[in-house]
C-alpha positions as CSV (number, residue, x, y, z in Angstrom):
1,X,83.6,77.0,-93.2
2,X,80.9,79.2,-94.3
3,X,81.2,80.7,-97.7
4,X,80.5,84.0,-99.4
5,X,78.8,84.7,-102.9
6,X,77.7,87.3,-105.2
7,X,74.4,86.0,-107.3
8,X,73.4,88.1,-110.3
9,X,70.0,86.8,-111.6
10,X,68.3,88.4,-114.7
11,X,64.5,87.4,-115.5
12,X,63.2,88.6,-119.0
13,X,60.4,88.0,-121.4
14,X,62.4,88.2,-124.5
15,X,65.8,87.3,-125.0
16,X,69.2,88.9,-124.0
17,X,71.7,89.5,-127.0
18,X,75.3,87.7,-126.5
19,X,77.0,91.3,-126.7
20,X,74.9,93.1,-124.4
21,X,75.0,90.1,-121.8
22,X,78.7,90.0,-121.8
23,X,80.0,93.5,-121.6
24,X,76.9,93.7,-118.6
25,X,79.0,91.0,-116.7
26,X,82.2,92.3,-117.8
27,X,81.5,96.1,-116.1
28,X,80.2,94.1,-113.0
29,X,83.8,92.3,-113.1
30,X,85.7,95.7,-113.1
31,X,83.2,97.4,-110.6
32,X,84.4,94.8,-108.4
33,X,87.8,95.4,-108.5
34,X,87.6,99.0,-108.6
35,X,85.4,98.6,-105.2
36,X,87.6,95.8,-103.4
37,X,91.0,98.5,-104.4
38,X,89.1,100.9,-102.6
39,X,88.9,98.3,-99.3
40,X,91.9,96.8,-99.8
41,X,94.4,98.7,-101.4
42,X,97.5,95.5,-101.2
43,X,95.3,93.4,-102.5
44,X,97.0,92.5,-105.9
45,X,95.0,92.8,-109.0
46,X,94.7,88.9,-109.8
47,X,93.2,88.7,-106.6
48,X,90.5,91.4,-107.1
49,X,88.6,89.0,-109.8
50,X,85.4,87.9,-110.0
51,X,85.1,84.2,-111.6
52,X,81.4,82.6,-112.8
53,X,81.1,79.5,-110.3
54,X,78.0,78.0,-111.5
55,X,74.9,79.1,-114.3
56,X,72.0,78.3,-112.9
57,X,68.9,76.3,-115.3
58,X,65.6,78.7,-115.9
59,X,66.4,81.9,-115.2
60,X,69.7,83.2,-115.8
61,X,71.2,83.2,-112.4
62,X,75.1,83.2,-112.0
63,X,77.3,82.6,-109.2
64,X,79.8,84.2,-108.8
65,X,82.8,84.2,-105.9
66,X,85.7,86.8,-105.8
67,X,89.4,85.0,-105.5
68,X,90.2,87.8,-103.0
69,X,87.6,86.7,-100.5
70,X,89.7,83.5,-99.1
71,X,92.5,85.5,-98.2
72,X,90.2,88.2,-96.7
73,X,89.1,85.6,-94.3
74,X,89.3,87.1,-90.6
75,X,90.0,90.3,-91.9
76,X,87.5,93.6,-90.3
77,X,85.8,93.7,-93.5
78,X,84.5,89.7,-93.9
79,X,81.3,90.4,-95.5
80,X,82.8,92.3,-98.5
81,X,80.1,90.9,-100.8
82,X,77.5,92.4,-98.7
83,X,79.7,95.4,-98.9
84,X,79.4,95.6,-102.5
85,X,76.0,95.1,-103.2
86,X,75.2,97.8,-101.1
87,X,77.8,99.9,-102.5
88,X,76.3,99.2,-106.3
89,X,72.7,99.6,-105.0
90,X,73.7,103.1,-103.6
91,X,75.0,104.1,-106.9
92,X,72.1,102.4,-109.2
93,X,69.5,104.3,-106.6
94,X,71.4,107.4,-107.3
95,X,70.8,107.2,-111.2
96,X,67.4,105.7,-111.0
97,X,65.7,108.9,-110.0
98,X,64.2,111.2,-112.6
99,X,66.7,113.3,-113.8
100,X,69.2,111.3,-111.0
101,X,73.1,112.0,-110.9
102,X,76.1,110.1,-109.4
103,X,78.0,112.4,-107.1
104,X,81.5,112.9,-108.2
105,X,81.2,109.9,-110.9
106,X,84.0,109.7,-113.7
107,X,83.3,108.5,-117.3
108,X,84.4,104.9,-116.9
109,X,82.2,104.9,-114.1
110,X,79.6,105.7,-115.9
111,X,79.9,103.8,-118.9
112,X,80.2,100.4,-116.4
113,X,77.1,101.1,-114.8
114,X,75.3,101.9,-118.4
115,X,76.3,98.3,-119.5
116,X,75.2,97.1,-116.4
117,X,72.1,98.1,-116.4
118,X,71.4,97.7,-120.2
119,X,70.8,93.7,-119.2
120,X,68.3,94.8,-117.3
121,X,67.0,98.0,-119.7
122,X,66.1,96.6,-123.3
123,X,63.1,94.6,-121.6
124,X,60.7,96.9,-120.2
125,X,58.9,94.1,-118.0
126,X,62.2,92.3,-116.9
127,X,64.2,92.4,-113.5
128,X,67.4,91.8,-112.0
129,X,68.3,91.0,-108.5
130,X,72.1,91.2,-107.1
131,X,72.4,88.9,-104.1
132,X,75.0,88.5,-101.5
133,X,74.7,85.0,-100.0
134,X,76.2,83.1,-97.2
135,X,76.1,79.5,-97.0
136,X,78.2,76.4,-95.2
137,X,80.7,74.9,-97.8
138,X,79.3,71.7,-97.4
139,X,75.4,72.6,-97.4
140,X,73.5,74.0,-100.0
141,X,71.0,75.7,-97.8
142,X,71.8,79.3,-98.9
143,X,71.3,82.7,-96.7
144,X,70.8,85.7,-98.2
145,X,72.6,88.6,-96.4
146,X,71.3,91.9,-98.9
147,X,69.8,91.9,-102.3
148,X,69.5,94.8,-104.6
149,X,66.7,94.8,-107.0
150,X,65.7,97.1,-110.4
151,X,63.2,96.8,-112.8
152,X,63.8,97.1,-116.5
153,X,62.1,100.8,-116.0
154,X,64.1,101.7,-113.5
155,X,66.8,100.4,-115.4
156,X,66.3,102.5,-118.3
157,X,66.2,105.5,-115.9
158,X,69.8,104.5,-114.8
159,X,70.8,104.0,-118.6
160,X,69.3,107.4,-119.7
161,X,70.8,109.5,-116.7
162,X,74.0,108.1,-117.1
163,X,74.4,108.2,-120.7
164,X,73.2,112.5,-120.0
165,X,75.9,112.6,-117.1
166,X,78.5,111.3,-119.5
167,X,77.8,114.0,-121.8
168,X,77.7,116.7,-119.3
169,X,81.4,115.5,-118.3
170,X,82.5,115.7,-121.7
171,X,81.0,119.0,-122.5
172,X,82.6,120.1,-119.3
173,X,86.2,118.9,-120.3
174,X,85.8,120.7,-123.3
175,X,85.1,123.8,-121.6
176,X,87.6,123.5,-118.3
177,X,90.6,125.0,-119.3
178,X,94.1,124.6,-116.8
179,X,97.0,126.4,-116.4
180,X,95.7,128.9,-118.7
181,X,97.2,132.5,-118.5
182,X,94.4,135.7,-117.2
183,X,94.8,139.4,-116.9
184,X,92.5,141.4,-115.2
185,X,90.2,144.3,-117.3
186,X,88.2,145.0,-114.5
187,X,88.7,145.2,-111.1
188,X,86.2,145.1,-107.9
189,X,87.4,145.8,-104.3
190,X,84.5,144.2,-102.6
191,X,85.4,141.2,-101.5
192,X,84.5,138.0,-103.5
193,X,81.7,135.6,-102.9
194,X,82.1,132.1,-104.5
195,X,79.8,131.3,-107.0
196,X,78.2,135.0,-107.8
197,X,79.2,137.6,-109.7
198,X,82.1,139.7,-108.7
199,X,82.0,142.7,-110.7
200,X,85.2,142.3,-112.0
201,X,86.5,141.2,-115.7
202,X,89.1,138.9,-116.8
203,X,90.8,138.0,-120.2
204,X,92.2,135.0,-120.8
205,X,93.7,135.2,-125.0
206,X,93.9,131.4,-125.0
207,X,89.9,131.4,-125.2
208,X,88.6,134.6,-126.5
209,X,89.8,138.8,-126.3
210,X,87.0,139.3,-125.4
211,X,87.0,140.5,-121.5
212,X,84.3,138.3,-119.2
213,X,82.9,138.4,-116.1
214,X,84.7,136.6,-113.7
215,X,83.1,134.0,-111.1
216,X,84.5,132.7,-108.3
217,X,84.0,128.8,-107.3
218,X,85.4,129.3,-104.1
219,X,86.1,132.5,-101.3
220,X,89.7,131.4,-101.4
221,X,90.2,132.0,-105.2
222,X,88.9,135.2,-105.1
223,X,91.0,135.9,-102.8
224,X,94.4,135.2,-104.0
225,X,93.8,137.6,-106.9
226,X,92.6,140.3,-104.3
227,X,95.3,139.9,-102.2
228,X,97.7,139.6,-105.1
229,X,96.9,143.1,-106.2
230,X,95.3,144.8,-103.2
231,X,97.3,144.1,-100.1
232,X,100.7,143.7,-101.4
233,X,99.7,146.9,-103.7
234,X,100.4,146.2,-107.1
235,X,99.0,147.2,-110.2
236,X,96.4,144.9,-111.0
237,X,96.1,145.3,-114.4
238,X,100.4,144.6,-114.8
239,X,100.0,141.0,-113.2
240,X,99.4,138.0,-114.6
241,X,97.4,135.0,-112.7
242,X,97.8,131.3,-114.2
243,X,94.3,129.9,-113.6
244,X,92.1,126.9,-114.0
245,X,88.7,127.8,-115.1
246,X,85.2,126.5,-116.2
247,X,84.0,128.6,-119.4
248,X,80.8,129.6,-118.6
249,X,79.1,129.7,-122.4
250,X,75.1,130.3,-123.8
251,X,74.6,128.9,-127.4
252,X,78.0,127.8,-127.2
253,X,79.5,131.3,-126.8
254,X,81.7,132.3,-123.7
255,X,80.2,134.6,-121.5
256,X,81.7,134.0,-118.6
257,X,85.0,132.6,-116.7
258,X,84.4,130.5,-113.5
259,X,87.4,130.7,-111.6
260,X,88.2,127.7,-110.2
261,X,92.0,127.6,-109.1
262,X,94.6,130.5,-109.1
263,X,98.2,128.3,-109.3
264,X,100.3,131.3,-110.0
265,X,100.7,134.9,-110.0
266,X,103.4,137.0,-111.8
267,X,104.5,140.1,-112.9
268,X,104.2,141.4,-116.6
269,X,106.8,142.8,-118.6
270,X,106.4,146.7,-119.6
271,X,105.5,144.5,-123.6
272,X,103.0,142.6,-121.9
């Protein structure tokens, strides 16, 4: 029976701290799971675990097998540690550029991929190397099917972007704003282009009186409010539209809305 293995080896100069070491294996662990979800979406949670088979002498080089992989035996996706190293590499490559960015990454994401690479990071002139291997249960000849390396530099590069993508998200959250309600101050009957400037104004009270130019993220948003308005021939500035919006803002002031979403349009009251 031939047998497949994730091998995570770390060579530095000086030495790791306990802390740093363990939450770096403990966000490959949940990357794991997260990725073998993603594959194999009845596979129950106990069986999504990574366990440390062996610690190799010198450098620190761990072995590690996934309980899942036994009862994946046969399946279309066999080599799902070859899988996954791939998949990480794609991600660390991603971050590793100058200035680099992890398409459609969430904070947890982040944050697992910052304590990965930190074991790698805090020693300029170390490595790390993830291997998938395959090798007969009863041999110890070993083959090695992918291997990702990074270099404590490009390491650092991965730590740095990720840590600057993680603020971005949060400064983002603290500017998106859903379900909020908008009236319109200004109106435009050319139609709307996504992601320019429409000519028209919006105010939305739960951010600021102040009216704003509105941008549209996409045609279709635009759209709604147009049609709300222009083809069914209301009065645009007696309607209401529930929105979800990006608050566009320069030295933290709003200066524009970014329309994102229109969930809802209604009719003012004559008080309104």
């Amino acid at each position: 029976m031939r047998v497949e293995k994730l091998e995570f080896k770390i060579d530095r100069k000086i030495p790791i701290e306990v802390g740093e070491f363990s939450r770096g294996l403990q966000a490959l662990g949940l990357e794991y799971q997260r990725f073998l979800r993603s594959q194999h979406p009845t596979v129950t949670d106990a069986n999504t675990e990574l366990f440390v088979e062996k610690i190799v002498e010198g450098s620190i080089i761990i072995e590690l097998i996934g309980a899942a992989l036994p009862l994946l035996e046969g399946a279309k996706t066999v080599y799902e540690v070859v899988d996954f190293v791939d998949y990480l590499g794609d991600k660390f490559r991603a971050l590793m550029a100058p200035g680099g960015r992890l398409e459609s990454a969430n904070k947890s994401e982040l944050a697992r991929l910052t304590d990965m690479a930190t074991m790698v990071a805090t020693d300029p002139n170390g490595n790390a190397h993830i291997i998938a291997v395959e090798h007969e249960e009863t041999s110890l000849n070993k083959t090695t099917k992918t291997c990702f390396v990074i270099s404590g530099q490009e390491a650092s590069n991965v730590v740095k972007n990720a840590e600057s993508q993680l603020l971005e998200l949060q400064e983002d959250d603290q500017n998106r704003h859903i379900g909020v309600l908008m009236t319109l101050y200004q109106t435009n009957k050319a139609t709307p282009e996504a992601e320019k400037t429409s000519g028209e104004k919006g105010v939305i009270e739960a951010v600021t009186p102040k009216p704003l130019p509105l941008i549209y993220a996409s045609g279709l948003a635009g759209q709604r409010i147009k049609a709300a308005w222009g083809e069914e021939r209301h009065n645009p500035y007696e309607l209401g539209f529930v929105v979800d919006v990006d608050v566009q803002t320069v030295r933290g002031k709003p200066k524009a809305y970014r329309i994102m979403n229109v969930q809802e349009v209604i009719e003012l009251d004559e008080e309104a």
